[in-house]
C-alpha positions as CSV (number, residue, x, y, z in Angstrom):
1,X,-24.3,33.2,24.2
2,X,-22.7,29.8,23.5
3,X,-22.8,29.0,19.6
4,X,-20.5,25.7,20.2
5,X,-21.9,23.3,17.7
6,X,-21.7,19.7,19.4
7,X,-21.6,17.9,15.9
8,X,-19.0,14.9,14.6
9,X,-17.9,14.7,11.2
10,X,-15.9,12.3,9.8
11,X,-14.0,13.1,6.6
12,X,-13.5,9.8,4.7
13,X,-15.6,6.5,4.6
14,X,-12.3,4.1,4.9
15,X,-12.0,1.4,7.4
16,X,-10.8,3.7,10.1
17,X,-14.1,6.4,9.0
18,X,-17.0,3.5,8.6
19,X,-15.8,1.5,11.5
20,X,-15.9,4.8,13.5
21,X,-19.2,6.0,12.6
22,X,-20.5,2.4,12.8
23,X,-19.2,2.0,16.6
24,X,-20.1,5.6,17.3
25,X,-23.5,4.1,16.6
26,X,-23.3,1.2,18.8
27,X,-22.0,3.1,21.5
28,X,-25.3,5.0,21.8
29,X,-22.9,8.3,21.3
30,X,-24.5,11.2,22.1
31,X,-24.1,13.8,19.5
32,X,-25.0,13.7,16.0
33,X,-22.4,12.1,13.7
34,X,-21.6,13.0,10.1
35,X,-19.7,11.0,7.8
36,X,-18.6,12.8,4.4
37,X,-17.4,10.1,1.8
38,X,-17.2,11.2,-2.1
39,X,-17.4,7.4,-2.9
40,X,-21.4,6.1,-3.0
41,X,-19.7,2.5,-2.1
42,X,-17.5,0.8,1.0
43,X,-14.6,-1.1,-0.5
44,X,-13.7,-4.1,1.9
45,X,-10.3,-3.8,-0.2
46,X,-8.5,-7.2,1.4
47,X,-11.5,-8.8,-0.6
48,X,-11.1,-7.0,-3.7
49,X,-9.4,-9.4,-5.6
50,X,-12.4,-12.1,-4.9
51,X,-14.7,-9.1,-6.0
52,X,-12.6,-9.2,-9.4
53,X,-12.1,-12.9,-9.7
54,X,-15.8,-13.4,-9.1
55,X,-15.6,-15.5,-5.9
56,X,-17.6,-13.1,-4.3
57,X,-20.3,-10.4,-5.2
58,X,-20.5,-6.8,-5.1
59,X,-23.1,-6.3,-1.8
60,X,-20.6,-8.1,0.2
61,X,-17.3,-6.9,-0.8
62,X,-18.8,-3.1,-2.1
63,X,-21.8,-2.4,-0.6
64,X,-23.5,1.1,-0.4
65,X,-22.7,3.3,2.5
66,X,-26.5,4.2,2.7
67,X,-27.2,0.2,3.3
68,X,-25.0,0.3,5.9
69,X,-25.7,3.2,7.9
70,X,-29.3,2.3,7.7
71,X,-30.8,2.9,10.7
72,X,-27.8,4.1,12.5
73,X,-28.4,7.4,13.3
74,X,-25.2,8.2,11.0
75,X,-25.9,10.8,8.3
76,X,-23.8,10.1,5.2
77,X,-23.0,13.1,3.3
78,X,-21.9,11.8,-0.6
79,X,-19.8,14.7,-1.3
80,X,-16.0,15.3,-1.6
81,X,-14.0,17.5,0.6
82,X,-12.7,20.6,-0.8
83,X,-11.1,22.1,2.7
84,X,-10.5,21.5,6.1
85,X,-10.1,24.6,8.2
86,X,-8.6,23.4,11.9
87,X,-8.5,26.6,13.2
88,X,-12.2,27.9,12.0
89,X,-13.7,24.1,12.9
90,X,-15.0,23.6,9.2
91,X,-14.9,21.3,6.2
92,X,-16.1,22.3,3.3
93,X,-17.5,20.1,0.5
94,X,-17.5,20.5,-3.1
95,X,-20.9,20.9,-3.3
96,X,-21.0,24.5,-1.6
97,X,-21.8,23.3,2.0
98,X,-19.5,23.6,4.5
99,X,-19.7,21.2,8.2
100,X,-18.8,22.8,11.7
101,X,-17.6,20.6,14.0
102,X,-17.0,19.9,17.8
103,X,-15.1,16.8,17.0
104,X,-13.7,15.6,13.9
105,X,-11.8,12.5,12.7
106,X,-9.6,12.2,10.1
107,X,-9.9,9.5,7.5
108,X,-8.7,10.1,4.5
109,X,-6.9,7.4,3.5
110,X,-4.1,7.8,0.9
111,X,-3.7,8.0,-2.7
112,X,-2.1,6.4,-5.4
113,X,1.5,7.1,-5.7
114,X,3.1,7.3,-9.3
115,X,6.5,8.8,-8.5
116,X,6.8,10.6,-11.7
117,X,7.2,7.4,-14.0
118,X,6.5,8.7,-17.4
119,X,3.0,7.5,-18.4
120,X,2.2,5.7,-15.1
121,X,-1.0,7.8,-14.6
122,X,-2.1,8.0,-17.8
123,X,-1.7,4.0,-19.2
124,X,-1.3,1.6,-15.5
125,X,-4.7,0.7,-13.7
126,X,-4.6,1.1,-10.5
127,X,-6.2,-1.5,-8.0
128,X,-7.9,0.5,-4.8
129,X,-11.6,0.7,-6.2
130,X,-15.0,-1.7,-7.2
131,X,-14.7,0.8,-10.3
132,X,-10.9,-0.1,-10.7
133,X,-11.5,-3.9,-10.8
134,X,-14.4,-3.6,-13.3
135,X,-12.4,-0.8,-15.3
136,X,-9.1,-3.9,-15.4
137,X,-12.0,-6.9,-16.6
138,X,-13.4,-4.7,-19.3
139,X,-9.9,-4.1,-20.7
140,X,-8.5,-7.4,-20.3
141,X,-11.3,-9.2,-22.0
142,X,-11.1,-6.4,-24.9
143,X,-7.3,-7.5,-24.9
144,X,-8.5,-11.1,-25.1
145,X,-11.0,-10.6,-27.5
146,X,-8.3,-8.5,-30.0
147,X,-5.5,-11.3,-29.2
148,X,-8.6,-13.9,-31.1
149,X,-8.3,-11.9,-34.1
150,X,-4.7,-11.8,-34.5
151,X,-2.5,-14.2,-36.5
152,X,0.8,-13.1,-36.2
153,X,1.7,-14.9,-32.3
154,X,4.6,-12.1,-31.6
155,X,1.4,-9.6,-31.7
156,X,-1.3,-11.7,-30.2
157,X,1.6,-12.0,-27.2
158,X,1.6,-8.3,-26.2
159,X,-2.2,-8.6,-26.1
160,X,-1.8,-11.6,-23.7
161,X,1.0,-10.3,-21.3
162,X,-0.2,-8.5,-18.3
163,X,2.8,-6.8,-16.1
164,X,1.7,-6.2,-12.5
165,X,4.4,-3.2,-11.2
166,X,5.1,-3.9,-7.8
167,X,5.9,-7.1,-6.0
168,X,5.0,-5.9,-2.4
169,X,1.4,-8.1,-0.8
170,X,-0.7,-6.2,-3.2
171,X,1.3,-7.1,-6.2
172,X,2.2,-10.7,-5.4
173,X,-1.9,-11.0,-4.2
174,X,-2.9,-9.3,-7.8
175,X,-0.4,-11.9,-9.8
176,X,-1.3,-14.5,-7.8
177,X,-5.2,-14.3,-9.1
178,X,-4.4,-13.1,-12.6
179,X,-2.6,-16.3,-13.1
180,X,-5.3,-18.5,-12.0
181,X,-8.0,-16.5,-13.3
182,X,-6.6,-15.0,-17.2
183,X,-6.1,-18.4,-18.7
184,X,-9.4,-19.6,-18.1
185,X,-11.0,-16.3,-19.5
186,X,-9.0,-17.2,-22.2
187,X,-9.5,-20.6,-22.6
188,X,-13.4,-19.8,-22.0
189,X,-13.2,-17.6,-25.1
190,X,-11.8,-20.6,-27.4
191,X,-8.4,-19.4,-26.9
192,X,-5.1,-21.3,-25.9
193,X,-4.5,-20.8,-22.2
194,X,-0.3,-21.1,-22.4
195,X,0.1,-17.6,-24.6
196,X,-1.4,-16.1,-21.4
197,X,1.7,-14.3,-19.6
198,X,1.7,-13.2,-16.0
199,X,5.0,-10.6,-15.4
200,X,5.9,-9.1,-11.5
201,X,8.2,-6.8,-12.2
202,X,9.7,-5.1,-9.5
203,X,12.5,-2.8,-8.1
204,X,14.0,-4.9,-5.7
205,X,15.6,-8.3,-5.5
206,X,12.6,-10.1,-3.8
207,X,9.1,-9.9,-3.4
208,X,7.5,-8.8,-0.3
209,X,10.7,-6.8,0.3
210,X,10.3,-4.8,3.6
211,X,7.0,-6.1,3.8
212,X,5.0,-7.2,7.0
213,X,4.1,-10.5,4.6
214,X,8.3,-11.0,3.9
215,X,8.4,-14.3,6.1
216,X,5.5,-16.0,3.6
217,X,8.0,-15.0,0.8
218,X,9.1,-19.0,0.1
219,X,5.3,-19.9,0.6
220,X,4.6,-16.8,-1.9
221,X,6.7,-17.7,-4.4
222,X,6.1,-21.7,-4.6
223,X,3.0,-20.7,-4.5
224,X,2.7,-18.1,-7.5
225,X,4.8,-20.6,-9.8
226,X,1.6,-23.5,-9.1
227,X,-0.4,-21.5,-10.8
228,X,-2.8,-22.2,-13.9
229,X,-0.2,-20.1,-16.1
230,X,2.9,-19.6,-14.0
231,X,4.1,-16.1,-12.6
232,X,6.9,-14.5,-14.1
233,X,9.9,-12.9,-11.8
234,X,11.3,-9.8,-13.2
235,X,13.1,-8.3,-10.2
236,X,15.7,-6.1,-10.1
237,X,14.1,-4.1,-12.9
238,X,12.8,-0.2,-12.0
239,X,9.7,0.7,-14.4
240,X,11.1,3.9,-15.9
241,X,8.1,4.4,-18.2
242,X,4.8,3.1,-19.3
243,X,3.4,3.4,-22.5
244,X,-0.3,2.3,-24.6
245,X,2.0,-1.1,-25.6
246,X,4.7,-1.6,-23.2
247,X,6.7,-0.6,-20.0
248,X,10.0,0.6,-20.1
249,X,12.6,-0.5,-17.5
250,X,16.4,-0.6,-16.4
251,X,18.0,-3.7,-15.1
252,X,21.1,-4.5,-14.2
253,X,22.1,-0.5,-15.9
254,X,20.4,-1.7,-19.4
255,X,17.0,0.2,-20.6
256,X,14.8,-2.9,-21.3
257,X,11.1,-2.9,-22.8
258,X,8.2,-5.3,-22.6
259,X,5.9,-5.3,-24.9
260,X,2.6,-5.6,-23.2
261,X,-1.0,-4.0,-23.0
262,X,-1.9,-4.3,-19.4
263,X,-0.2,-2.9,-16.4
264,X,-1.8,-2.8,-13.7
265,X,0.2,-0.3,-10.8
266,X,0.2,-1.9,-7.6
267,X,3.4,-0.1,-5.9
268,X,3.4,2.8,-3.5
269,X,1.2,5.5,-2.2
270,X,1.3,8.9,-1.8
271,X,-0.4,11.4,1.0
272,X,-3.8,12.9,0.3
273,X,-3.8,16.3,-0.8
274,X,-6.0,17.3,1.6
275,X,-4.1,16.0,4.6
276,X,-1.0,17.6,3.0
277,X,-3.1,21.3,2.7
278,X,-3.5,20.9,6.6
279,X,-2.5,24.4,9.0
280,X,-0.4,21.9,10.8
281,X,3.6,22.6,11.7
282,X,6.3,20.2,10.0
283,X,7.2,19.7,13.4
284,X,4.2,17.7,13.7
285,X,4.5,15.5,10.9
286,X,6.4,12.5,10.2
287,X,9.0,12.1,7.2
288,X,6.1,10.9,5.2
289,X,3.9,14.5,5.7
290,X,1.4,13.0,7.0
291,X,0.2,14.3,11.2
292,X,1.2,12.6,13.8
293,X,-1.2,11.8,16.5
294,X,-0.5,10.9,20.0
295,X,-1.3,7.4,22.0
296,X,-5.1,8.7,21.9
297,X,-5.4,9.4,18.3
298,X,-5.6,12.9,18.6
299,X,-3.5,15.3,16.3
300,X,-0.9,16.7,18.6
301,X,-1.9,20.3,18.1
302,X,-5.4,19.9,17.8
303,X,-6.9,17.5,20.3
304,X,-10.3,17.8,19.1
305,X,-9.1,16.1,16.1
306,X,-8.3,12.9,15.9
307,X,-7.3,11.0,12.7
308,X,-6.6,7.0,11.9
309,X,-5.5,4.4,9.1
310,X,-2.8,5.6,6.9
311,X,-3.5,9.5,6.4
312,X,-2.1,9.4,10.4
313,X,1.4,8.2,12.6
314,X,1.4,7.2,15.8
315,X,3.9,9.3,17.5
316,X,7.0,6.7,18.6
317,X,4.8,3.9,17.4
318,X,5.2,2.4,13.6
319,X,2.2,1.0,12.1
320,X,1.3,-0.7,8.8
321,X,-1.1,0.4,6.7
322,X,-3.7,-1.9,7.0
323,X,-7.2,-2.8,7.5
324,X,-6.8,-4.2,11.0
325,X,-4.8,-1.2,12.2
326,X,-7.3,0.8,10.7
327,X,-10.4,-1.2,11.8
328,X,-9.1,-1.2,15.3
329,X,-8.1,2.7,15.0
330,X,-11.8,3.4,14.2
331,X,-13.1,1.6,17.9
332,X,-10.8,3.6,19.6
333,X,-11.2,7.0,18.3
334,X,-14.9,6.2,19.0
335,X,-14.2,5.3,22.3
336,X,-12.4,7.9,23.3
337,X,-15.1,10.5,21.4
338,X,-17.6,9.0,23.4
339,X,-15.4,9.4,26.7
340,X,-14.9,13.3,25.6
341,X,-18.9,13.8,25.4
342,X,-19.7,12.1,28.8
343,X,-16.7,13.8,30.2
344,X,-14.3,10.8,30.9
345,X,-10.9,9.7,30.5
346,X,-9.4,8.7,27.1
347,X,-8.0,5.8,26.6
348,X,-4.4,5.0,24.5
349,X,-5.4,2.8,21.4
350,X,-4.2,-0.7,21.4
351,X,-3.5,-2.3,18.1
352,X,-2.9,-5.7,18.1
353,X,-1.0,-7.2,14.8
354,X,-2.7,-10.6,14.5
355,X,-0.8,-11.9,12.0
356,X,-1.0,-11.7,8.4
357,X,-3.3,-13.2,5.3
358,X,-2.2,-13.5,2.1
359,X,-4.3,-14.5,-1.2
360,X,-2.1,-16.6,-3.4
361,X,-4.5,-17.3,-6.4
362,X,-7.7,-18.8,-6.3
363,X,-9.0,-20.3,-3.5
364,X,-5.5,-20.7,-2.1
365,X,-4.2,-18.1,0.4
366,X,-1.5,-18.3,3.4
367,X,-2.0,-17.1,6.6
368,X,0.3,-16.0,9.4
369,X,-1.0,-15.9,13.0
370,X,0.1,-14.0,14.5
371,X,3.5,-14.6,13.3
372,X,3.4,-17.7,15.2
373,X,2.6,-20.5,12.8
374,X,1.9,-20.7,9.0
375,X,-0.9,-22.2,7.1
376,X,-1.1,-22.1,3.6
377,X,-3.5,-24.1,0.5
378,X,-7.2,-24.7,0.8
379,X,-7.2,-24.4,4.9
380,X,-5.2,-20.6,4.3
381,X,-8.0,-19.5,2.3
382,X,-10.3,-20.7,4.6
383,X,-9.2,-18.9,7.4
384,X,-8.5,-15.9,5.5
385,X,-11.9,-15.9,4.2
386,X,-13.1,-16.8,7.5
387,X,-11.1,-14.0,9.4
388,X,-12.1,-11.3,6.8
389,X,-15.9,-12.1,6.7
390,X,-15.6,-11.0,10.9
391,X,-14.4,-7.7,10.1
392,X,-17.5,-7.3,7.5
393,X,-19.4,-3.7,8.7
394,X,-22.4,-4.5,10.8
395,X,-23.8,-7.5,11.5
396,X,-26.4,-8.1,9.2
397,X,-24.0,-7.6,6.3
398,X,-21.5,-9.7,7.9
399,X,-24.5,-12.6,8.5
400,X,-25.7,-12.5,5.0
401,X,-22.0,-12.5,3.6
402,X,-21.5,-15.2,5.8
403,X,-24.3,-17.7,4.9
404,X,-23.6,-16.9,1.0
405,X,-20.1,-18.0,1.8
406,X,-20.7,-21.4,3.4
407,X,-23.6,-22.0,0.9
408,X,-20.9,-21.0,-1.8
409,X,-18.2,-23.3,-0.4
410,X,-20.1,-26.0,0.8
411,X,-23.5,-26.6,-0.9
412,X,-21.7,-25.5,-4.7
413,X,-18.0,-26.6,-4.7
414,X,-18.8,-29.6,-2.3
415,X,-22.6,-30.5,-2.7
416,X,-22.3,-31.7,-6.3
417,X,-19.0,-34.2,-6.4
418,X,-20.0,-36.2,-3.6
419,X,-22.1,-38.8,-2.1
420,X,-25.1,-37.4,0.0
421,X,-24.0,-39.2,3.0
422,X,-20.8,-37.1,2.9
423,X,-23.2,-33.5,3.4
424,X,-23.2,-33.3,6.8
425,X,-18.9,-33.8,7.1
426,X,-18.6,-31.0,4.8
427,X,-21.2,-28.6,5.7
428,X,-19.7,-29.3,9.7
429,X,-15.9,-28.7,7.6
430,X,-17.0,-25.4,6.9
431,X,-18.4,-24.5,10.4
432,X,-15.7,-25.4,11.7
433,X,-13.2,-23.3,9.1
434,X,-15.3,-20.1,10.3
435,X,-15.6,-21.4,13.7
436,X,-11.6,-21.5,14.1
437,X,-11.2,-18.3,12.3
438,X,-13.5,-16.2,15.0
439,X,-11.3,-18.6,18.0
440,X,-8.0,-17.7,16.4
441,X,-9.1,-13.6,16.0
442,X,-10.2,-14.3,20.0
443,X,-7.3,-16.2,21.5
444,X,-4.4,-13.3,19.4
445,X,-6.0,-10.7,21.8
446,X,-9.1,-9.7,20.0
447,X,-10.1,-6.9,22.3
448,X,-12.1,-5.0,20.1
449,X,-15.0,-3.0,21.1
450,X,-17.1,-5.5,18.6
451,X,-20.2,-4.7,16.9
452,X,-21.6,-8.1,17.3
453,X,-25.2,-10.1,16.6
């Protein structure tokens, strides 16, 4: 009697895990699907910092998974993973349940990393979350409203310095919106907008050090010093601990301090536990711990497991971690599951780097494409915005997303200043923006198996 259960479950609700399940979907695949995702929310994370800024809202840039699977066939198990057994087929959930598979797909993302810095866990926010971003504006603004209170301006300072740890794209995009952003909040709340500080403090000598974003440095830093309240540089200083009212650092072979009351821990990441628990041979990891997978996706000693985004290596093939490798992971491990069940051949996945987009503060972003040419300003944050809102999951989220945006850009920051004559230039302005953003994604190779309108 055959007992083979012809089920796919996805562990993690990531890029690489939604964009599976959603082209699984699309794909009219032919077995049931599974996705198991502890989080009740998506985070679109490369829009997080408009999510926290308030450009945008929290259906578009953290919507619910049940919203988006609606109607997909998908089920969406809210539950987190307490074990993955490769050799018995089975996940188990915290819950009690457990999930037998034919087919799964690794998704897991990765986690914070705190590198045993003293206090780092306890007293830094991290930024990965919708919950992290509101869990940073609550504090700040409790930080603001204590700094209104206080006379004494050496202690109102501390309450008005945030220190972002970390000046890799994540830091230098955090910095870059707290320094537009805090002084208005501040000057909102009858405050003086100069006491505000904004401090990078990082390891290295530069920002966006062995980062994929290093040749937007000049246009990084320009930019980050045009800021409503100027970024601060504190490089070549190692965080060495953080505490309730400062961080603790060495520079230059001297143990510094700066008083401050918000860091915010932007650097490094380490491999998920449960990817690290795996039955799977150190031979078939990379330096890292985390499997390697071959051209196909699959896990080299478990091909009916395949695995994507960062929680997965491409053997002889280095990747960044981010969420156009991940998104374009996700098509192709769905292809290729698709082409298991019907009995065809699998395919290599082809990632293509597009380029790079980097927000700079508000409403100002640079973007590479594809390494080619830079633009930067107003038109970089257009086509950033642009680029992002096509990678939006499925196409009624990425429709309304879209139409808030142009009615945002055009009909509110536009509309108002300007002559009514002057509607139609702008309104065509900002077809045009999105227009060239969904030509540039097309012309740099944009072969992705698309969930489209």
């Amino acid at each position: 009697m055959n007992n083979t259960i012809y089920q796919t479950v996805i562990v993690g609700g990531g890029f690489a895990g939604l964009f599976t399940a959603l082209h699984l979907s699309h794909q009219h695949y032919p077995r049931s699907v599974i996705l198991i995702e502890k989080e009740e929310r998506f985070c679109f994370k490369p829009l997080l910092y408009e999510y926290f800024s308030g450009e945008m809202g929290a259906e578009e840039v953290w919507p619910r998974y049940d919203e988006l699977l609606k109607d997909s066939g998908v089920i969406f198990v809210k539950d987190a993973v307490q074990s993955i057994d490769l050799h018995e087929r089975e996940v188990k959930v915290t819950s009690g349940d457990s999930y037998n598979y034919s087919n799964l797909v690794l998704a897991l993302g990765s986690v914070t990393g705190y590198f045993g810095i003293e206090g780092a866990q306890e007293h830094a926010f991290p930024f990965r979350t919708g919950e992290d971003a509101i869990a940073i504006d609550k504090h700040l603004r409790d930080c603001f409203q204590q700094a209104l209170q206080i006379q004494d301006a050496e202690q109102r300072r501390k309450f008005l310095t945030v220190t972002v740890v970390g000046a890799g794209a994540s830091g230098v995009e955090m910095a870059g919106t707290l320094g537009d952003l805090l002084p208005n909040w501040f000057a909102a709340m009858g405050g003086n907008p100069a006491e505000v500080r904004v401090v990078l403090l990082n390891h290295g000598k530069e920002i966006l050090d062995n980062d994929m974003n290093s040749h937007l440095r000049e246009i990084a830093k320009n930019a980050l010093q045009k800021r409503t309240v100027p970024v601060e540089f504190m490089m070549e200083a190692k965080a060495t601990a953080i505490r309730v009212n400062e961080v603790e650092y060495l520079r230059h072979e001297q143990r510094e301090t700066l008083p401050t009351s918000t860091v915010i821990w932007t650097t490094g990441t380490n491999i998920n536990s449960l990817i690290k628990d795996l039955a799977i041979s150190e031979e078939s990891r990379d330096k890292h711990g985390n499997p390697l997978v071959n051209p196909t996706l699959q896990l080299l000693d478990f091909p009916e497991v395949f695995a994507g985004g960062d929680c997965a290596t491409v053997q002889g093939n280095s990747l960044p971690a981010t969420a156009q490798v991940a998104y374009q992971q996700g098509a192709a491990i769905a292809h290729n599951l698709k082409a298991l069940a019907l009995g065809n051949s699998l395919k290599p996945a082809e990632v293509n780097l597009r380029g790079t987009l980097l927000k700079l503060g508000i409403e100002e972003s640079a973007a590479s494409i594809y390494n080619s040419f830079e633009v930067a300003g107003e038109v970089g944050h257009l086509i950033r915005q642009g680029s992002y809102l096509e990678l939006l999951p499925t196409p009624i989220h990425n429709f309304k997303v879209t139409t808030e945006w142009l009615k945002d850009e055009m009909f509110e920051r536009h509309l108002h200043p300007i002559q009514t004559g002057e509607v139609i230039k702008w309104v065509g302005g900002a077809v045009v923006g999105l227009v060239v953003a969904r030509k540039v994604i097309k012309m740099l190779g944009d072969n992705k198996d698309k969930i489209d309108t």
